[in-house]
LORO-441583 format. One record per residue: residue number from 1; chain; x, y, z of N, C-alpha, C in turn. Coordinates in steps of 0.001 Angstrom, whole numbers, plus 500000, padded with zeros to 6 digits. Each point is the difference from the previous one (the first is absolute). Example, Ala and Ser with C-alpha at 12.3 -4.5 7.8 and 13.67 -1.06 7.14 Angstrom:
# LORO-441583
- 1,A,513190,494310,507800,499110,501190,500000,500900,501200,500000
- 2,A,499650,501050,499280,500820,501190,500060,499230,501090,500730
This chain:
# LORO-441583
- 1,A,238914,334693,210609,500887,498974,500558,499161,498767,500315
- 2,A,500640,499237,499612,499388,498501,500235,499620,499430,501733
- 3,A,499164,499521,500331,499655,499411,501318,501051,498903,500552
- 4,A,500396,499877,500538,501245,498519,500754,499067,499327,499246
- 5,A,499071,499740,500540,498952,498642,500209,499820,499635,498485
- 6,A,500503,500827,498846,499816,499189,498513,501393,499266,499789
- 7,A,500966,500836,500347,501534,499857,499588,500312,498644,499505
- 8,A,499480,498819,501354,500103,498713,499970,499233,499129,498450
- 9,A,499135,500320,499932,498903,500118,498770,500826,499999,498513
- 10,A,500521,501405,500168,500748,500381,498992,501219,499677,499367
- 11,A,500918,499298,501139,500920,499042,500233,499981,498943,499367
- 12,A,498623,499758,500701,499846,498159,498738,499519,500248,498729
- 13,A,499464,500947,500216,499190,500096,498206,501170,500262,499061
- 14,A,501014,500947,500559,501117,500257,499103,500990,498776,499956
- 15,A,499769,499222,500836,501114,498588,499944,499439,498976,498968
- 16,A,498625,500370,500338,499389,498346,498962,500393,500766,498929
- 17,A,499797,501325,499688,500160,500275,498573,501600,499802,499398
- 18,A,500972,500547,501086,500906,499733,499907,500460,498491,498983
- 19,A,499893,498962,501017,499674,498759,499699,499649,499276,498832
- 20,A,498732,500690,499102,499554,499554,499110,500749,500697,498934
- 21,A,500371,501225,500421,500868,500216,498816,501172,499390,499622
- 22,A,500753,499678,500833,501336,499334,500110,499591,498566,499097
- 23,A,498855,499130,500438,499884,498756,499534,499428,500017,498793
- 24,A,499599,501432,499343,499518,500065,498629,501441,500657,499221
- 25,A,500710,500563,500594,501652,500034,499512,500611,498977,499831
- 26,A,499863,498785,501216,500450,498665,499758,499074,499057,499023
- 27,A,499162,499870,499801,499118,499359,499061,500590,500620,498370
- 28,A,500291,501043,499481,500113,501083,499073,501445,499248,499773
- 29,A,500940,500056,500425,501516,499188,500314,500040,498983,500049
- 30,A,499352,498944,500565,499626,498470,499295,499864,500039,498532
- 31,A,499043,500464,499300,499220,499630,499016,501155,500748,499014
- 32,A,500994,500711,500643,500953,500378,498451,501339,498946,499943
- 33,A,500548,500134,501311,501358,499406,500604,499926,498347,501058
- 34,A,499179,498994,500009,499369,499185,500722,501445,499686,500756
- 35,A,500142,500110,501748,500926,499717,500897,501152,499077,499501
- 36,A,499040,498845,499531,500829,498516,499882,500594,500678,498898
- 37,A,499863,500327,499267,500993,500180,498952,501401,500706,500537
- 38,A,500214,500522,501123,501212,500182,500596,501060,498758,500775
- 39,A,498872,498972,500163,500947,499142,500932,500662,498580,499115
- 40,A,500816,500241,500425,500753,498196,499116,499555,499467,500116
- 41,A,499131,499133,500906,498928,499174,499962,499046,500285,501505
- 42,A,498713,499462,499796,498924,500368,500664,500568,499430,501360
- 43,A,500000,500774,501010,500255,499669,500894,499115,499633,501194
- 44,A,498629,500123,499577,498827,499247,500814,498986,499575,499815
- 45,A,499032,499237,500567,498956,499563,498814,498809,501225,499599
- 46,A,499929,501173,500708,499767,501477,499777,500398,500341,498555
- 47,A,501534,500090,499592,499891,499929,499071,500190,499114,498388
- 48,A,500008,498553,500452,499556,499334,498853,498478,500455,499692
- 49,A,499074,499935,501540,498227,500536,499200,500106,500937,499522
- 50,A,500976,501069,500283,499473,501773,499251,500316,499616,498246
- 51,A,501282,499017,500069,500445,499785,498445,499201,499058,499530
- 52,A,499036,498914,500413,498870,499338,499427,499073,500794,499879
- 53,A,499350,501433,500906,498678,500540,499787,500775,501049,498681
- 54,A,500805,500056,500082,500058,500768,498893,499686,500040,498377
- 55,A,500905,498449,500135,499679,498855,498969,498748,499722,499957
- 56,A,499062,500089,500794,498765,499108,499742,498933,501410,499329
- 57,A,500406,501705,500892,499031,500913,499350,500409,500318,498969
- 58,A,500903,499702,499263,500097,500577,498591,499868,498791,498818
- 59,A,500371,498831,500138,500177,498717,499150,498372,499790,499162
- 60,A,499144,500300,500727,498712,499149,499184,499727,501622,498577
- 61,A,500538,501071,500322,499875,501297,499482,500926,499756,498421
- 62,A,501284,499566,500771,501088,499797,499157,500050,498547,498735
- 63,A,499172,499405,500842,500259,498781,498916,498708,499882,498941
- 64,A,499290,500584,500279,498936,500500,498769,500788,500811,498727
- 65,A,500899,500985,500356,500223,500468,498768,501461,499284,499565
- 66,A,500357,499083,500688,500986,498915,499356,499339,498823,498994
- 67,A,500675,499926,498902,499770,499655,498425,500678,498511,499517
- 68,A,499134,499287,499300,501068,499004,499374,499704,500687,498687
- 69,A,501025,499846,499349,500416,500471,497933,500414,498887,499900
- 70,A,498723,499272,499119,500574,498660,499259,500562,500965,498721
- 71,A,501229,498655,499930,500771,500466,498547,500050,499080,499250
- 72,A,498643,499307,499757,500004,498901,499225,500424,498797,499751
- 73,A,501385,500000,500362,500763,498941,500200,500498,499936,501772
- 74,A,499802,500680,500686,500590,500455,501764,499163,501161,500694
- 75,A,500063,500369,500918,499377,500699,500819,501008,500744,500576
- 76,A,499741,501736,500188,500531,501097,500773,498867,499994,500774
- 77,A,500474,501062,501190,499192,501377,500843,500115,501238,499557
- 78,A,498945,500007,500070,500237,502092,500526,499234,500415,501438
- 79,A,499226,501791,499511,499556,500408,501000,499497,500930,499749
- 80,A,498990,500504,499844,498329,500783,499424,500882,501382,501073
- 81,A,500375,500831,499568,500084,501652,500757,498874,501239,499664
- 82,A,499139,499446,499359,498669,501196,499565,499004,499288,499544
- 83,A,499168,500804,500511,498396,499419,499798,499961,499723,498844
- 84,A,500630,500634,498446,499386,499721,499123,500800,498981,499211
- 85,A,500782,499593,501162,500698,498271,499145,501466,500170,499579
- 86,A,500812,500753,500692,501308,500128,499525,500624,499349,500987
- 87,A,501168,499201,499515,500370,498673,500346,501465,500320,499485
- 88,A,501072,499481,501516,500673,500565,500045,501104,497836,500054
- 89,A,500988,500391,499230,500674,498221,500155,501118,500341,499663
- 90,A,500818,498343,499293,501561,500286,499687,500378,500028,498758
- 91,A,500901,500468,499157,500046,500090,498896,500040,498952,499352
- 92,A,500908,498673,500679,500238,499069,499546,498418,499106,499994
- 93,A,499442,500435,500603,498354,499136,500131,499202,500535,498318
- 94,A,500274,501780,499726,499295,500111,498662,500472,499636,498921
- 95,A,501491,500631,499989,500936,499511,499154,500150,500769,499296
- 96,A,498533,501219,499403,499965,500560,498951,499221,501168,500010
- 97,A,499795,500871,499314,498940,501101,499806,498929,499732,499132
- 98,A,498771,500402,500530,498987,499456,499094,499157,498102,499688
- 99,A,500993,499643,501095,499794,498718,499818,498390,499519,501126
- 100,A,499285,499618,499076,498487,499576,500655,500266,498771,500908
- 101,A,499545,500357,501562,499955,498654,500498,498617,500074,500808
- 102,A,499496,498965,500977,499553,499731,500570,500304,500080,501909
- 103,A,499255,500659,500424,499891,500318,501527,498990,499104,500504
- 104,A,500023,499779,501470,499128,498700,500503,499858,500494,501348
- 105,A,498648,500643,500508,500175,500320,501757,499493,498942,500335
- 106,A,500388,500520,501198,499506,498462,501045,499096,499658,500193
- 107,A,498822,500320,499277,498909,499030,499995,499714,499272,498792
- 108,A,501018,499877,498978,500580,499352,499015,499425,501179,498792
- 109,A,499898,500987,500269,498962,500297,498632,501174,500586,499520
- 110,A,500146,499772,498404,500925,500236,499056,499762,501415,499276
- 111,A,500983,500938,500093,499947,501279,499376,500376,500164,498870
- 112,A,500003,500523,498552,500970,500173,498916,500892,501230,500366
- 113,A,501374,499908,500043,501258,501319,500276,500542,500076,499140
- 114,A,501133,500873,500060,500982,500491,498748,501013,500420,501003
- 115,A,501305,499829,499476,501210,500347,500566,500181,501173,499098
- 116,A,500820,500929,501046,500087,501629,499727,501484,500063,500258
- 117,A,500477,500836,500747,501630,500663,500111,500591,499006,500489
- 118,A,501410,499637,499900,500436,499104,501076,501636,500804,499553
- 119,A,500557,499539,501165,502168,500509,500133,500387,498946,500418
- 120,A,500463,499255,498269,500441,499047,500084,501747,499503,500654
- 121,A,500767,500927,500780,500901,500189,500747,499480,499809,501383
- 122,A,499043,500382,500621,499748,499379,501438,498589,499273,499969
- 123,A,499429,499829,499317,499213,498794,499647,498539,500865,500902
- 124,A,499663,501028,499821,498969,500891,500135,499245,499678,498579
- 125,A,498441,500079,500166,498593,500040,499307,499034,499881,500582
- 126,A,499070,500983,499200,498752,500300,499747,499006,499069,498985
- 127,A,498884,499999,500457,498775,499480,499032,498920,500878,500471
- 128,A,498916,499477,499318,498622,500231,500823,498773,499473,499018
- 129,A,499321,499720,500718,498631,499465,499600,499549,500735,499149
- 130,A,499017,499399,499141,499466,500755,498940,498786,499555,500164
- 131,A,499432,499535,500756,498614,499682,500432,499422,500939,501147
- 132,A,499285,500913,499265,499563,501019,501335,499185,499568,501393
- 133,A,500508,500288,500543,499442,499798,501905,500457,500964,500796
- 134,A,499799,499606,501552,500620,500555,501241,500295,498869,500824
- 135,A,501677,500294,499767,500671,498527,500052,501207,500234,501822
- 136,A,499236,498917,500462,500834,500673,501267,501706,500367,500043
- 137,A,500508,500463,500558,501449,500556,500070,500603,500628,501266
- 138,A,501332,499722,499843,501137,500382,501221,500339,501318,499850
- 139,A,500367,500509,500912,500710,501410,500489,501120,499753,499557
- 140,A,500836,501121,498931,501808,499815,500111,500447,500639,501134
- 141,A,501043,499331,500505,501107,501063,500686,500948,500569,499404
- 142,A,499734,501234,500334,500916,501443,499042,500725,500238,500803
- 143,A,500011,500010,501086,501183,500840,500915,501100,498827,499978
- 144,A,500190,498702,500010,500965,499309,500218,500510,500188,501568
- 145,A,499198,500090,500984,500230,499748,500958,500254,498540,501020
- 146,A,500271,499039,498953,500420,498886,500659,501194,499893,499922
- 147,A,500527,499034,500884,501626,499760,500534,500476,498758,499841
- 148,A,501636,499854,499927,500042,498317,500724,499870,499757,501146
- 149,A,499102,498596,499522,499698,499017,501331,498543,500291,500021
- 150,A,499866,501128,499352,497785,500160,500154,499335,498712,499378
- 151,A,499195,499655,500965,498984,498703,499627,499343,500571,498767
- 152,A,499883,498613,499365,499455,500813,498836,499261,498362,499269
- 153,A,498663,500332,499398,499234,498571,499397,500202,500143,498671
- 154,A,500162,498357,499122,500012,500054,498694,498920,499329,499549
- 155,A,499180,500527,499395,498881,499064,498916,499788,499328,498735
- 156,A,499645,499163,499530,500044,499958,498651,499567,498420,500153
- 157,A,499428,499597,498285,499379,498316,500210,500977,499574,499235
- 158,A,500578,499452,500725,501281,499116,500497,499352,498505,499311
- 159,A,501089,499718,498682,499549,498919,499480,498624,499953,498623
- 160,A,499489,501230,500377,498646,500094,498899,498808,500571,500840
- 161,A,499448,499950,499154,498647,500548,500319,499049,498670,501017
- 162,A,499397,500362,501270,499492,498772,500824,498974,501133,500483
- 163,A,498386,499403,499547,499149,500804,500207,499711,499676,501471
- 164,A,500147,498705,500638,499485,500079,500951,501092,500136,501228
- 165,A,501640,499936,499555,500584,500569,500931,500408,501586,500163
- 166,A,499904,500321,498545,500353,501570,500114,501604,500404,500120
- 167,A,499855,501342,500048,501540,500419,500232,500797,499821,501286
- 168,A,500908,499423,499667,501053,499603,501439,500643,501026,500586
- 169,A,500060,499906,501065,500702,501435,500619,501154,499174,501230
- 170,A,501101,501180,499584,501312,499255,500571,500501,500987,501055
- 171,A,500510,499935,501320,499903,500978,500692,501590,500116,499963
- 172,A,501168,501364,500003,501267,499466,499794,500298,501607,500800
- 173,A,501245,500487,499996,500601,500960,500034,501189,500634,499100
- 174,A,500189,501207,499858,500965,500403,498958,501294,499829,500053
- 175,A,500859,499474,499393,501303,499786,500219,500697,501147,499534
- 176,A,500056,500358,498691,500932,500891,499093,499002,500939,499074
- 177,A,500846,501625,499887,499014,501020,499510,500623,500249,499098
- 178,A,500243,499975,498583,500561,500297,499005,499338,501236,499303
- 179,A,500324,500884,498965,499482,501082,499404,498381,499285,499063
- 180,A,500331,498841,499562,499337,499240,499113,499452,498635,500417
- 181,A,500470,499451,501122,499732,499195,500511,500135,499051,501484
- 182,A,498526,500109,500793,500260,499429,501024,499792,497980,500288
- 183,A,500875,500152,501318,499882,498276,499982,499108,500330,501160
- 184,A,499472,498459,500265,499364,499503,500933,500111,498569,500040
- 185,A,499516,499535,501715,500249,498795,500178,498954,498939,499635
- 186,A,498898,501307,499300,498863,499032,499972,499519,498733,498987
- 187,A,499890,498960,500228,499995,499054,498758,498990,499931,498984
- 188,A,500338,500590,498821,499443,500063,498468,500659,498814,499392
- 189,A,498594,499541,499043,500652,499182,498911,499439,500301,498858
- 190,A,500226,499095,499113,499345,500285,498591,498510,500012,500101
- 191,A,499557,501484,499159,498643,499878,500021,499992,501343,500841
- 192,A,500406,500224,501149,499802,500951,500356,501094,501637,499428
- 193,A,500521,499738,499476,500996,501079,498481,498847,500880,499880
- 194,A,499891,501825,500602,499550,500723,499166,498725,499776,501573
- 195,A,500430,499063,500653,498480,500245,501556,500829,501847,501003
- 196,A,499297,500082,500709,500178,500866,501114,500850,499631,501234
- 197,A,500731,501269,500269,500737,500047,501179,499351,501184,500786
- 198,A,499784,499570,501059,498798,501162,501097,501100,500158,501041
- 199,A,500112,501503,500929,500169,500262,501179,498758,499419,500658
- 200,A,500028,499859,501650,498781,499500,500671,499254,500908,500182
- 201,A,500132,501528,499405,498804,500669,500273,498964,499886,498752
- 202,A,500287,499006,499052,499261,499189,498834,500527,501054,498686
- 203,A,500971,500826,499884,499971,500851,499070,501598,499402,498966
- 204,A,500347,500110,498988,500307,499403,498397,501263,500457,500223
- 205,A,501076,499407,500692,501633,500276,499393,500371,499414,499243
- 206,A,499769,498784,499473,500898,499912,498647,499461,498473,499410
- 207,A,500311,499072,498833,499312,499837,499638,501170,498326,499565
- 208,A,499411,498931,500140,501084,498924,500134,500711,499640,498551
- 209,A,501298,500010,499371,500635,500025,499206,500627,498892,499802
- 210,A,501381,499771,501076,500559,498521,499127,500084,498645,501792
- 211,A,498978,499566,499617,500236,498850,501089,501121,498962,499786
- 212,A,500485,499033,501344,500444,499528,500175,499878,498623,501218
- 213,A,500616,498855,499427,500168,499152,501278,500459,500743,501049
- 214,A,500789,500644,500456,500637,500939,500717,499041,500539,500743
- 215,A,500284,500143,501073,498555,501354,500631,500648,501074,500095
- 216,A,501444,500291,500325,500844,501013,499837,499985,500737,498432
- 217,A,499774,499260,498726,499876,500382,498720,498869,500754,499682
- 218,A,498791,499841,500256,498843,500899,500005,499785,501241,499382
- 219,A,500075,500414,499377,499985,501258,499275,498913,500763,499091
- 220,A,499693,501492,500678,498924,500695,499511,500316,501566,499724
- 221,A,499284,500031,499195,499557,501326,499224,499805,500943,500552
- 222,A,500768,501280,500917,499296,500917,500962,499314,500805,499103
- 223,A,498741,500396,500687,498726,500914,499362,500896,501673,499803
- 224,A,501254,500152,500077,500453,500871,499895,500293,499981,498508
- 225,A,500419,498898,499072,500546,499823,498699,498701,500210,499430
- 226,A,498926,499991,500288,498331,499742,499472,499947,501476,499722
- 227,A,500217,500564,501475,499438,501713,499749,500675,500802,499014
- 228,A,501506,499389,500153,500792,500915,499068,499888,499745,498670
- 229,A,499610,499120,499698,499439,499735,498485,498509,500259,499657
- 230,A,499167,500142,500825,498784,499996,500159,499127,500221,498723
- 231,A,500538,501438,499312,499655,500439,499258,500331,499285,498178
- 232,A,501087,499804,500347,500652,499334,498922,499046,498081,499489
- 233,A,499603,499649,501418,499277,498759,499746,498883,499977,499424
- 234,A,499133,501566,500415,498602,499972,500015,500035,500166,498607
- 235,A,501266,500492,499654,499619,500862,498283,500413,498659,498741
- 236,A,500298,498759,500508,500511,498869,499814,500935,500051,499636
- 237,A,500996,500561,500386,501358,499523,499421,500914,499069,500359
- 238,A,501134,499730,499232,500640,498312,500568,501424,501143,500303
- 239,A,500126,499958,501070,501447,500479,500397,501103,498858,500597
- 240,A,501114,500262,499711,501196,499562,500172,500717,498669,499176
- 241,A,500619,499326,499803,500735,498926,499372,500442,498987,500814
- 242,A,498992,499792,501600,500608,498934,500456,499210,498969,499796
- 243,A,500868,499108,500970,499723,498199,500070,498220,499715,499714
- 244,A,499498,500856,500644,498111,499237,500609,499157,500517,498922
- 245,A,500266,500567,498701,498823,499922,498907,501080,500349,499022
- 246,A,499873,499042,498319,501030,500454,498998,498735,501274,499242
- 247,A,501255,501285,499847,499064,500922,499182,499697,499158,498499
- 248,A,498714,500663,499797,499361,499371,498697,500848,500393,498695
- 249,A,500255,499228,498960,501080,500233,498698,498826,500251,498911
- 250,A,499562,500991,499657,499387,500489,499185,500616,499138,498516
- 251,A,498901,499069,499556,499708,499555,498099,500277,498568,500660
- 252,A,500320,499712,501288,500141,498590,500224,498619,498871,499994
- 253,A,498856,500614,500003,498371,499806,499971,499625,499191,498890
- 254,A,499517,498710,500176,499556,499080,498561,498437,499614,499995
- 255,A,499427,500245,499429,498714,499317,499684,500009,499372,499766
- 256,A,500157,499429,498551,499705,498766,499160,498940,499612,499264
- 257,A,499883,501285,499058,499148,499590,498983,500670,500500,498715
- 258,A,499279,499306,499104,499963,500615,498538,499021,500465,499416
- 259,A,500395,501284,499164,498731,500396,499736,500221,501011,498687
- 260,A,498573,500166,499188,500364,500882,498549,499083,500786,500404
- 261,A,500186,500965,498555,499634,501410,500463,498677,499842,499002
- 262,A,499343,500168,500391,498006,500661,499206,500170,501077,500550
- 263,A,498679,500459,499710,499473,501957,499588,499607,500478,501608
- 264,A,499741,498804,501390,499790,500296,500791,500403,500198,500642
- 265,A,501022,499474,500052,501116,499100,500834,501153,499120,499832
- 266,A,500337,499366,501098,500830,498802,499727,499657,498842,499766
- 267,A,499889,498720,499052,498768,498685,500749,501024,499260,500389
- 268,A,499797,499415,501158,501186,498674,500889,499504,499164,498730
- 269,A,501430,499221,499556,499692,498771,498827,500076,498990,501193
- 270,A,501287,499400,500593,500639,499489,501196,500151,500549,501380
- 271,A,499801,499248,500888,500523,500121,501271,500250,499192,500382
- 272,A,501528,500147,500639,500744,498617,500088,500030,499766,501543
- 273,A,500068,498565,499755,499642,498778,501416,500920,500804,501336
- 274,A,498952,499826,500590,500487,500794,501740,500776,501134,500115
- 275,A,499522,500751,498941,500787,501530,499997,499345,500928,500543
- 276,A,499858,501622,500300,499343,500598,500719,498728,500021,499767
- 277,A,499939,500068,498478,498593,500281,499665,499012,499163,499847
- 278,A,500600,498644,499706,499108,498835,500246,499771,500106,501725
- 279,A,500844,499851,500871,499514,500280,501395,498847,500936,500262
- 280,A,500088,500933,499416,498970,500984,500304,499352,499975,499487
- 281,A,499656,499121,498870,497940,499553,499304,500378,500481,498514
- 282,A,501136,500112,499637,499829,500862,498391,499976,499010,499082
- 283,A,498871,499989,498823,500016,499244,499576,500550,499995,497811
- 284,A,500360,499025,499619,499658,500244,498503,498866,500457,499636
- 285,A,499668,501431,498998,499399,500330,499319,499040,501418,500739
- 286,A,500799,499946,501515,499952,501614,500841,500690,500869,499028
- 287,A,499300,501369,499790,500320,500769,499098,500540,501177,501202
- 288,A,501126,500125,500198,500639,501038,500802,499624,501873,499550
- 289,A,499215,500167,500876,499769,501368,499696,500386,501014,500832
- 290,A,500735,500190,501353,500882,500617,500774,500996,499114,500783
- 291,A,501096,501022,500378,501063,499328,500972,500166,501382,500961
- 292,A,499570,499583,501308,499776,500989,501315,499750,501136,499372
- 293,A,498877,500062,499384,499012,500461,499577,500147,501477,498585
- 294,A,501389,499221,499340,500571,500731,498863,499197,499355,499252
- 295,A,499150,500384,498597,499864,499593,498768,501323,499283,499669
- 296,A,499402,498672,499281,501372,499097,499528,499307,499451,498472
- 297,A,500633,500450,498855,499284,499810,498466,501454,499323,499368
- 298,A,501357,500172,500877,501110,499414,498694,500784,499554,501378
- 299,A,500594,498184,499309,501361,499645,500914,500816,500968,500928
- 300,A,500929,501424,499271,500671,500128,500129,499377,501195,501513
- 301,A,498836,500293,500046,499332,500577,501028,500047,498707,501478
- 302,A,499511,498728,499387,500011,499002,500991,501669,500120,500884
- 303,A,500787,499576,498759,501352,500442,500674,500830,501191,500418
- 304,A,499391,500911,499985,500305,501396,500471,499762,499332,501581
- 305,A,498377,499750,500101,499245,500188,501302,501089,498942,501039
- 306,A,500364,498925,499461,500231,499010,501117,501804,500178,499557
- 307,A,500643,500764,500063,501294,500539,499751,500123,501178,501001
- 308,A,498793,500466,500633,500225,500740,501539,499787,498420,500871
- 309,A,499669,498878,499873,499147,499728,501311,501675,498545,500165
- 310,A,499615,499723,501129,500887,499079,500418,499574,498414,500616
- 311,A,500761,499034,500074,499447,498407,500359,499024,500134,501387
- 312,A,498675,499531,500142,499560,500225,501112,499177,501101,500199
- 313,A,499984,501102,498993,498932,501598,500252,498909,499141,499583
- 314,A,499103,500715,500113,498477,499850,499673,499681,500960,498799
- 315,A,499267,499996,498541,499711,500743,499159,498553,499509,500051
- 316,A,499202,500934,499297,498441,499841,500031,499855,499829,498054
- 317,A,499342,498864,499949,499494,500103,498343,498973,500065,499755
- 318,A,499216,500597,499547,498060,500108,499138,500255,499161,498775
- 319,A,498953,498837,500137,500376,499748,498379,498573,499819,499358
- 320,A,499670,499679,499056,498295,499692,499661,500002,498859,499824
- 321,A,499626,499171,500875,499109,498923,499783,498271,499602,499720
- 322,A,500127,499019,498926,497975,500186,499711,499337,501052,500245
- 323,A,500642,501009,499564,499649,501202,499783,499968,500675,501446
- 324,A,500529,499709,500659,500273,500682,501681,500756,500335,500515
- 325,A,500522,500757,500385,501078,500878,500229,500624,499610,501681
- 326,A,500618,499612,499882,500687,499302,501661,501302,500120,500165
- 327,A,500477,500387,501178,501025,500174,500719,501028,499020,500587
- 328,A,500790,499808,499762,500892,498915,500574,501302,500708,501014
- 329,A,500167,499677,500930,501528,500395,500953,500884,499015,499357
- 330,A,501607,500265,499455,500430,498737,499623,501392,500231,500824
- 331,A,500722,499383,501021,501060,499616,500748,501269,499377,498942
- 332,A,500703,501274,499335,500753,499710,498796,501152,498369,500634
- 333,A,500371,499581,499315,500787,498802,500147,501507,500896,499458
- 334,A,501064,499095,500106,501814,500563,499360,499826,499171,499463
- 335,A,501186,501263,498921,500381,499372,498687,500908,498458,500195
């Protein structure tokens, strides 16, 4: 039996412990469900700081793996989700499968990518880098544990790529939860198509789709349409028949050359003014010796090959030049 004279002792030791457990239960419950996200608006300056510190420990994490995708003629966002460069945007930003673009992190350095799966019905896609690294990246949220009215930040470079301002971050809350698509109040414009939508515990709900003058119009991609296709993107496929990417029309693909048949090959006689293949370096008197990496010895092989491909794919040609054997990417043109 215990002495009186500890009891008191034992009292407090079991209270502080008490104590610390409770506030490591409450700490544990912040960091999933943050308070403010229950109240219509902050009702003290207590909690506008908890909803600025929140914003401030996750933002410098988050906007590293936020992306500009020049598209040559305009600028998207995305958002790096794995170390090894998979890059997550909107369909309407790739447009296409297979289509080579350019990625730009924020310290301007330019990546070479490729667009992979996209569901062209809710304007979901995939890319990823093809330049090997360890490329920083966001946490998804899988559980879908956000609500309306949860604070929630949008990122993306708003307007283009600005090395020395970086990605803009818009602080808003959720208005409307659709199966396919949520709104927010937060203000996106062009440029940011295909940036990130974060809960404040810095983790990936959904992904910005069709902006508007409107702040009520706002509309994004929940990371729920991502998972459920997940598999289907990685393996590149183009799913669905809506509005935000036209599926590719197979034999619609033009080069623009002419060419006869020798014992090797094909030889380009012509290549005509600003057609694909003049774009891409091909010249008169290139002797065509593969097409994506088929032996090509007669016309009717040339037109087999580009009778799968469509306006806009990419085909690879080897041809011999001065006796050297070189590779060309050529970005077919329509008929």
């Amino acid at each position: 039996m215990l002495h009186k004279k500890y009891i008191p002792q034992i009292n407090a030791i079991f209270a502080a412990v008490l104590l610390l457990a409770v506030g490591c239960l409450c700490t544990v419950a912040y960091s999933e469900v943050p308070t403010f996200n229950y109240q219509k608006v902050p009702k003290t300056t207590q909690d506008l700081i908890a909803i600025q510190d929140a914003l401030v420990e996750n933002l410098e994490r988050v906007r590293k793996a936020t992306v500009s995708i020049s598209l040559g003629e305009g600028f998207g966002s995305g958002v790096i989700v794995s170390a090894d460069g998979l890059v997550l945007t909107a369909a309407h930003v790739t447009a296409a499968v297979g289509k080579e673009l350019t990625v730009i992190l924020n310290d301007g350095t330019r990546l070479q990518a490729i667009s992979m799966g996209l569901v062209s019905n809710t304007d979901a896609a995939m890319m990823r880098i093809t330049e090997s690294g360890d490329y920083p990246y966001v946490e998804i949220n899988k559980n879908n544990d956000y609500r309306l009215s949860h604070w929630v930040m949008a990122l993306g470079h708003s307007g283009g790529f600005d090395e020395e301002r970086g990605p803009v971050v818009r602080l808003g809350r959720i208005l409307k939860d659709s199966e396919t698509t949520l709104h927010t109040d937060c203000k996106v414009i062009g440029g940011d198509s295909g940036g990130p939508l974060f809960d404040l515990n810095g983790e990936l709900i959904g992904i910005h789709s069709r902006v508007s003058k409107s702040m009520e119009q706002n509309m994004h991609v929940p990371m729920r349409e991502y998972i459920k296709n997940w598999k289907s993107m990685k393996e590149d496929e183009f799913l669905g028949d809506g509005p935000f990417a036209k599926r590719p029309v197979k034999g619609t693909g033009f080069l623009g050359v002419s060419t006869t048949e020798i014992d090797d090959g094909l030889l380009i006689k012509k290549v005509g003014k600003n057609s694909a293949a003049e774009k891409a370096g091909l010249k008169t008197g290139d002797l065509i010796c593969k097409v994506n990496d088929r032996k090509i010895t007669l016309k009717a092989e040339l037109k087999d090959e580009l009778k799968q491909m469509a306006a806009d794919q990419t085909i690879t040609i080897t041809i011999l030049r001065n006796k050297q054997l070189e590779k060309f990417k050529v970005k077919l043109g329509s008929k």
